[in-house]
C-alpha positions as CSV (number, residue, x, y, z in Angstrom):
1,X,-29.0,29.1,-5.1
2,X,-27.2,32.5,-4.9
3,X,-25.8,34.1,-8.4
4,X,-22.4,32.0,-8.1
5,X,-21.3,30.4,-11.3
6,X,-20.8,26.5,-10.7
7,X,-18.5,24.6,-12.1
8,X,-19.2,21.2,-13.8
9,X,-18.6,18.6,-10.7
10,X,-20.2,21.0,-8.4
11,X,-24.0,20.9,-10.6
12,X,-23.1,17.1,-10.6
13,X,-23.1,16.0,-7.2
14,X,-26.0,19.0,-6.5
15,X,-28.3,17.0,-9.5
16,X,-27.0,13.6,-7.9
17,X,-28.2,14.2,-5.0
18,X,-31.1,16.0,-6.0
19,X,-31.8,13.0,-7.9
20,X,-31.6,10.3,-5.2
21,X,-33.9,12.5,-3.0
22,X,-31.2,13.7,-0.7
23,X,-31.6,17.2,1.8
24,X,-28.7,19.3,2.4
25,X,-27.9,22.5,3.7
26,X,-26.1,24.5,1.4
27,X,-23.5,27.3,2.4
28,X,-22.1,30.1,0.1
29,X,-18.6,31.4,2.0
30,X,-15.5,33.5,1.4
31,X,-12.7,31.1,-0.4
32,X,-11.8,28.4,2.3
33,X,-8.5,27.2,1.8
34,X,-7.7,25.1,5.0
35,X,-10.5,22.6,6.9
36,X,-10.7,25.3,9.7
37,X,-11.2,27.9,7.6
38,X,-14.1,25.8,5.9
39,X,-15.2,25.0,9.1
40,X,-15.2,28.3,10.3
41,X,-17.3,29.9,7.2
42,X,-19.9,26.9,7.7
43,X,-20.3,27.5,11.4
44,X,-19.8,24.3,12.1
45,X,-17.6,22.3,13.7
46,X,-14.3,20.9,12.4
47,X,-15.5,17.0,13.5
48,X,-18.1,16.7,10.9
49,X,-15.6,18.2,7.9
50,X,-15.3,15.2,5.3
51,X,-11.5,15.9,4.6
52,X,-11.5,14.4,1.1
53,X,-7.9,13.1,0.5
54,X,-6.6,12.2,-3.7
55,X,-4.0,9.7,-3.6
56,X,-2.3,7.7,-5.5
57,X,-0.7,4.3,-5.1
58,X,0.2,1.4,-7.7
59,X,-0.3,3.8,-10.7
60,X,-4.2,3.9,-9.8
61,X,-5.8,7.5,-8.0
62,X,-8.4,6.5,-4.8
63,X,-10.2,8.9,-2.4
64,X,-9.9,9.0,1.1
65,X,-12.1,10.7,3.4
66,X,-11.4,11.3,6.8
67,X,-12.5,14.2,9.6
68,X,-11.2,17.3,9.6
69,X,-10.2,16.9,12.8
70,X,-7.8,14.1,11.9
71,X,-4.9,13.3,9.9
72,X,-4.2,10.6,7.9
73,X,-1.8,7.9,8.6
74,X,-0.4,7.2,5.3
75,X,0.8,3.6,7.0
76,X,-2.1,2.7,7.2
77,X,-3.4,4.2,3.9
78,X,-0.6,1.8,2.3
79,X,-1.8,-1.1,3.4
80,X,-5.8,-0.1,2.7
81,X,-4.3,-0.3,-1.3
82,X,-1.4,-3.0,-0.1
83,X,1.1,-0.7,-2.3
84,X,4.9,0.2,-0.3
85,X,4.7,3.8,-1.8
86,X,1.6,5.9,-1.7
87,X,1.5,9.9,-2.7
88,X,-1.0,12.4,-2.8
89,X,-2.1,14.0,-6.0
90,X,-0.1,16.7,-7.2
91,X,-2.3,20.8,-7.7
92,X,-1.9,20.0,-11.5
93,X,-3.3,16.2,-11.2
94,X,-5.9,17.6,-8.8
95,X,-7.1,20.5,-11.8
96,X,-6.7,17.7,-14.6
97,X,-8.0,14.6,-13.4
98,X,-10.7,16.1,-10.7
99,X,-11.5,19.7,-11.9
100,X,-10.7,21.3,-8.4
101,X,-8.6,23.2,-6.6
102,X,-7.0,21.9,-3.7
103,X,-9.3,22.0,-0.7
104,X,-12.6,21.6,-2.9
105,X,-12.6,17.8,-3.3
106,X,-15.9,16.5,-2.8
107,X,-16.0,13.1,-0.7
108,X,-17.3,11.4,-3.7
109,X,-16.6,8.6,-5.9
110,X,-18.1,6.4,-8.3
111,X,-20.3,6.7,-9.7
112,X,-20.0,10.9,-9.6
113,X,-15.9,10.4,-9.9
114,X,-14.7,7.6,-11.1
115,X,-12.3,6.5,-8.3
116,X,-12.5,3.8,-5.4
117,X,-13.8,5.8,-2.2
118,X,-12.7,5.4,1.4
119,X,-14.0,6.6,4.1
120,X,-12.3,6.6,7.7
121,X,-14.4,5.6,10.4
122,X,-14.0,9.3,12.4
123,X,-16.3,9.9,10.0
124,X,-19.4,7.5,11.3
125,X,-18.5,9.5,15.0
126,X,-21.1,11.8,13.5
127,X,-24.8,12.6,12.5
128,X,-23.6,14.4,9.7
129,X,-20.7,15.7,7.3
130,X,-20.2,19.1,5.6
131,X,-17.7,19.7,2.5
132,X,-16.6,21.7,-0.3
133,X,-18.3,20.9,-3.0
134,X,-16.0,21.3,-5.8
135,X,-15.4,25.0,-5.2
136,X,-13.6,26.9,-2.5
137,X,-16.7,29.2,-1.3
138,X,-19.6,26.5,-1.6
139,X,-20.5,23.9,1.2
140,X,-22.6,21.6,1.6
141,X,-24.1,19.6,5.1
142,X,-25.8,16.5,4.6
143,X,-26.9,13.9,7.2
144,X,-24.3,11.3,7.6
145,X,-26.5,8.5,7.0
146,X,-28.3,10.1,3.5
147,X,-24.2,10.6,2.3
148,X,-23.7,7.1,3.2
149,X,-26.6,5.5,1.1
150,X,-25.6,7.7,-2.2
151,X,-21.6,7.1,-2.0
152,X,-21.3,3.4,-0.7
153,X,-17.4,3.9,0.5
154,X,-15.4,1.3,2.0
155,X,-15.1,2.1,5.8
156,X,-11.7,1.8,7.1
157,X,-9.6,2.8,9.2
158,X,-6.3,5.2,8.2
159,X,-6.7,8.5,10.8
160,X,-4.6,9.5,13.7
């Protein structure tokens, strides 16, 4: 790894992996804000971005992953947690709850955050994903089917 001071969830999900014997390309970038500008540092195209989504409905925080090439249809997302109102967390939320910024949520959830994870199926259109990994200027690229047998998400449906 490069000289860059990581934050907590970042050494987390690098040892969890690490742990469960899982490869991954890792990227060091300029601050990426936006999924093209991630995409754009990682050389790699915007399809395989896990867009990692922190929402809340019925008083309870989930995560939704989806493509980067997509957007999420919150109708859809409503009925996925059966709630009539659905939000996404707030910057402050995001800092307290997560210890991110917006645009570094990881597409993780329990057991390295504790919150229900789902993934959208755009994401299984690949042989991999990439993703900020709890910091704006560090990436990661795993192969879709190693992510899949370390996060266990419930695949669904919710991107237009």
């Amino acid at each position: 790894m490069d000289d860059i001071e990581l934050n907590p969830l970042t050494t987390k999900i690098i040892n969890y992996l690490n742990d469960h014997g899982i490869g991954y390309v890792e990227r060091n970038h300029a601050p990426a804000t936006t999924c093209v500008d991630s995409a754009q540092m990682r050389g790699e195209s915007m399809d395989i971005g896990g867009k990692a989504l922190f929402m809340k409905a019925n008083e309870k925080f989930s995560l939704f992953v989806l493509s980067a090439s997509k957007q999420v249809n919150s109708n859809r997302v409503r009925k996925i947690l059966k709630s009539q109102k659905v939000r996404f967390a707030t910057h402050d939320e995001l800092r307290e709850l997560v210890g991110v910024e917006k645009g570094a949520l990881p597409p993780f959830g329990r057991p390295v955050l504790p919150y229900d994870l789902y993934l959208d199926e755009s994401i299984l259109q690949n042989s991999k994903i990439a993703f900020n990994v709890g910091m704006l200027t560090k990436s990661l690229i795993l192969n879709l089917e190693d992510y899949l047998s370390v996060v266990r998400p419930r695949i669904c449906q919710f991107s237009k």
